[in-house]
Residue, then its C-alpha position, 0 to 999 in steps of 0.5 A: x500500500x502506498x501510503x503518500x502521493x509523492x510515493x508514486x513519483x519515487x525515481x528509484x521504483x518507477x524511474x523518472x515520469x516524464x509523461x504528466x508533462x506532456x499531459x501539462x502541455x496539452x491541458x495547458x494548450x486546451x485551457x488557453x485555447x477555450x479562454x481565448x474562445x471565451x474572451x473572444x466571443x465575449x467581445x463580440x456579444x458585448x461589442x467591447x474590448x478584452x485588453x487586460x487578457x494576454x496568452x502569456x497566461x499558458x506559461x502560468x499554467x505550463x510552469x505550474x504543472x511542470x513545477x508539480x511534476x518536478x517537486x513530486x519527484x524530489x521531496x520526500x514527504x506529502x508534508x513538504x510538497x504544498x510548502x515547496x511547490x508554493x514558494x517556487x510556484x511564487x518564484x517562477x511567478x516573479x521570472x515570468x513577469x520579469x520575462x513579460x516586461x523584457x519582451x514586451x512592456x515598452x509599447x503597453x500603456x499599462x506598463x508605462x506607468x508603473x517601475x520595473x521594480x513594482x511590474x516585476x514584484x508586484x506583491x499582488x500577483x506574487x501572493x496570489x500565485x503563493x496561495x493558488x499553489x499552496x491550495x493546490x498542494x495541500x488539496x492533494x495531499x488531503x484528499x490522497x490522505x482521506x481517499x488513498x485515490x490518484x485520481x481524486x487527489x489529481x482532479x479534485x486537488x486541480x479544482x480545490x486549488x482554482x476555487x480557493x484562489x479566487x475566494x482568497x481572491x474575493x476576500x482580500x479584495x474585501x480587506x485591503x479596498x480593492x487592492x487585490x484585482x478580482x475579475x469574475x470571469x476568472x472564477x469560472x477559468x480557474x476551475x476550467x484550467x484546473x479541471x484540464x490540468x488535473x485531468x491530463x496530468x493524471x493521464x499523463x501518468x497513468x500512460x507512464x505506468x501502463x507502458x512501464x508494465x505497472x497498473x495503478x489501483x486505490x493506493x497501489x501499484x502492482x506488476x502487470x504480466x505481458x500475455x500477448x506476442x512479440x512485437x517489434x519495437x518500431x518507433x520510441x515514443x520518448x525520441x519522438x515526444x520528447x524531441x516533439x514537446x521540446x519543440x512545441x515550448x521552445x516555439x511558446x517561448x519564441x511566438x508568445x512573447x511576439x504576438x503579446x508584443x504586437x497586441x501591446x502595440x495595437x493597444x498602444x496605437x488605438x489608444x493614442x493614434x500614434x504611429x507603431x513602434x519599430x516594432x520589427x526593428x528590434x533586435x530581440x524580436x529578430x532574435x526570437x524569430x529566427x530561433x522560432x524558424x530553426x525550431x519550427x524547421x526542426x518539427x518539419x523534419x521530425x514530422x516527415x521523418x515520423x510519417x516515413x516512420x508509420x507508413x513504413x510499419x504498414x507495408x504489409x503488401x497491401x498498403x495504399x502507399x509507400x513512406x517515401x510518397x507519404x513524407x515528401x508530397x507533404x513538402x508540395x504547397x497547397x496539395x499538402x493541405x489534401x495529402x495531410x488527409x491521405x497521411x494522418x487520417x488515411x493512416x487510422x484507416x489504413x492500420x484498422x484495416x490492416x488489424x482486421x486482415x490479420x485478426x490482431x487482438x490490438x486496439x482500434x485507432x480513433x479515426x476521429x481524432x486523426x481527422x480532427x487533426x486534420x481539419x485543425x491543421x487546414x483551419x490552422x492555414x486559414x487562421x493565419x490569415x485572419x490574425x488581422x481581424x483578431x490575434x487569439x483566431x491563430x492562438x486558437x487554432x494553434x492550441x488545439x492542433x497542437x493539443x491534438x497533434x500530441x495525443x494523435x503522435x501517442x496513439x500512432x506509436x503505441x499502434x505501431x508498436x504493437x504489430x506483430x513481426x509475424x505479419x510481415x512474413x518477414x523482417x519488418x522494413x523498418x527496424x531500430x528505435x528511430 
């Protein structure tokens, strides 16, 4: 019996789990993309201006899941986990703001008027922070203590942690005469990013686990025995989530801190009717944007390499194309945007097919989800054309795709490696960990 929460993050029986993070990501990505939704139609109901919204708020919530993960596997005790995961949640609040006022604070009409002393340390936002995560931390370790649940302690604690922030929210507004800023949209956001966040966190171990031949119960977890045949390990799904999700934060790093720049400069101009800020001009916008390209140039390469990948597992003779045609006709402009069907979704299709010509005993894809990825990925293309009407169009679009992009990545190397070498009636084309 496992008597604490941090005992199913110990780094000597389980090894380090790495798969919440991802779950982070793509809550973090979800709950961003439905707070633009939010706001957006929220401005066009109303017909006003959401100026005090920023898309920054996806590093809050990325730096407070990955803050989580990171403290669970180092402390030792339920005790020690709300006090360390407070105070560096606290901290990381204080680098973000400092990271928001170096990239994007010059044309902001909010920023011009306050110090980079108290825009930076604002105690405010600071205590806030403090008292979110601490909330957090004390609601999972109080409902593991009470129910011996994973997932209560996850989902619920996710929950406790938004809902007690904005009642401390409320009552110190009360006290200190409207010091503390309360908006009620919030109230309703917190609980939704809590309840994304929870959710995919306690996804992202439970993958982990179940990969790693563990089973988690009610304050167990038990080895499971592997009954089915051999396979052959085809794609390794840490290359490739890794090298995927490092890409995806590099790229917030480098796109987020632009586009709140150009909405500060677009607040800025509406504001004064002054001409723009050179706004291309600066050096650490260039900077930015050529490390965003080498990334981005970087995914490419890794997509291609990974449908060459997935196709070339399905060659079983009967398969409707090869993985060279598969990966390079995604290179061709505009026909990209029918061959991403034929690839991504036609790949679901394709692989059910093949389960069923060999009577594999494997999971069925989703072929829903590989569509959806799809029609994401042809919105994503006419959003970016649209970023002139609003900025949070793209965001959106962006967000979910990438959201989907990583559980259809998941899905596809689990599904791959779970061929069998017999049906090839050879060696598969395709062999190694690439």
């Amino acid at each position: 019996m496992i008597q604490q929460f941090v005992d199913h993050f110990k780094v000597k029986d389980y090894g380090f789990n790495f798969f919440p993070a991802l779950g982070v990501v793509v809550g973090a990505m979800l709950a961003n993309a439905l707070r633009l939704i939010y706001f957006f139609l929220k401005d066009v109901i109303t017909g006003t201006k959401t100026s005090f919204f920023s898309p920054m708020s996806i590093f809050y919530l990325l730096i407070l899941g990955l803050l989580l993960i990171l403290v669970c596997h180092l402390v030792k005790d339920d005790v020690f986990l709300a006090i360390v995961f407070s105070l560096s949640y606290a901290v990381a609040a204080i680098l973000i703001r400092l990271f928001s006022w170096a990239t994007f604070s010059y044309p902001s009409i909010y920023y011009r008027e306050f110090s980079l002393i108290k825009i930076v340390f604002n105690w405010q936002v600071i205590v806030g922070s403090f008292v979110y995560a601490l909330a957090i931390g004390l609601a999972i370790f109080l409902l593991y203590l009470i129910f011996k649940r994973l997932d209560y302690a996850l989902l619920v604690g996710f929950l406790a942690g938004g809902f007690f922030s904005q009642l401390f929210y409320s009552v110190a507004s009360l006290v200190t005469g409207g010091k503390f800023y309360l908006n009620i949209d919030y109230t309703f956001l917190e609980l939704l990013d809590g309840a994304l966040l929870g959710f995919f966190f306690y996804m992202g171990y439970t993958l982990y686990m179940r990969a790693k031949g563990w089973r988690v119960g009610r304050g167990e977890v038990s080895q499971t025995q592997e009954t089915t045949a051999p396979r052959t390990r085809q794609l390794s799904v840490p290359m490739y989530f890794g090298l995927f999700l490092a890409a995806v934060l590099v790229e917030l790093i480098c796109v987020i801190p632009i586009i709140n720049r150009g909405m500060r400069v677009r607040e800025a101009f509406e504001y004064s009717q002054s001409s723009f800020p050179p706004l291309l001009h600066e050096n650490w916008v260039i900077a930015l944007s050529a490390l965003g390209t080498v990334v981005m140039l970087f995914s490419a390469v890794i997509f291609l390499l990974f449908i060459y990948k997935i196709w070339g597992a399905l060659q079983d003779g009967r398969a409707s194309t090869t993985p060279l045609p598969a990966a390079l006709l995604l290179l061709v402009p505009v026909f990209n945007l029918y061959w991403i069907f034929k690839v991504i979704y036609g790949f679901a299709q394709e692989y059910n097919r093949l389960a069923d010509r060999h009577r594999l005993n494997v999971p069925k894809l989703p072929t829903g989800l590989y569509l959806a990825f799809c029609l994401l990925a042809v919105l994503n293309v006419i959003a970016l054309g649209l970023y002139w009407v609003s900025f949070s169009i793209p965001l959106i679009a962006s967000y979910l795709q990438i959201a989907v992009g990583l559980a259809v990545m998941y899905l596809t190397c689990q599904a791959v490696n779970r061929i069998p070498a017999e049906i090839y009636g050879r060696p598969p084309a395709i062999s190694g960990r690439l």
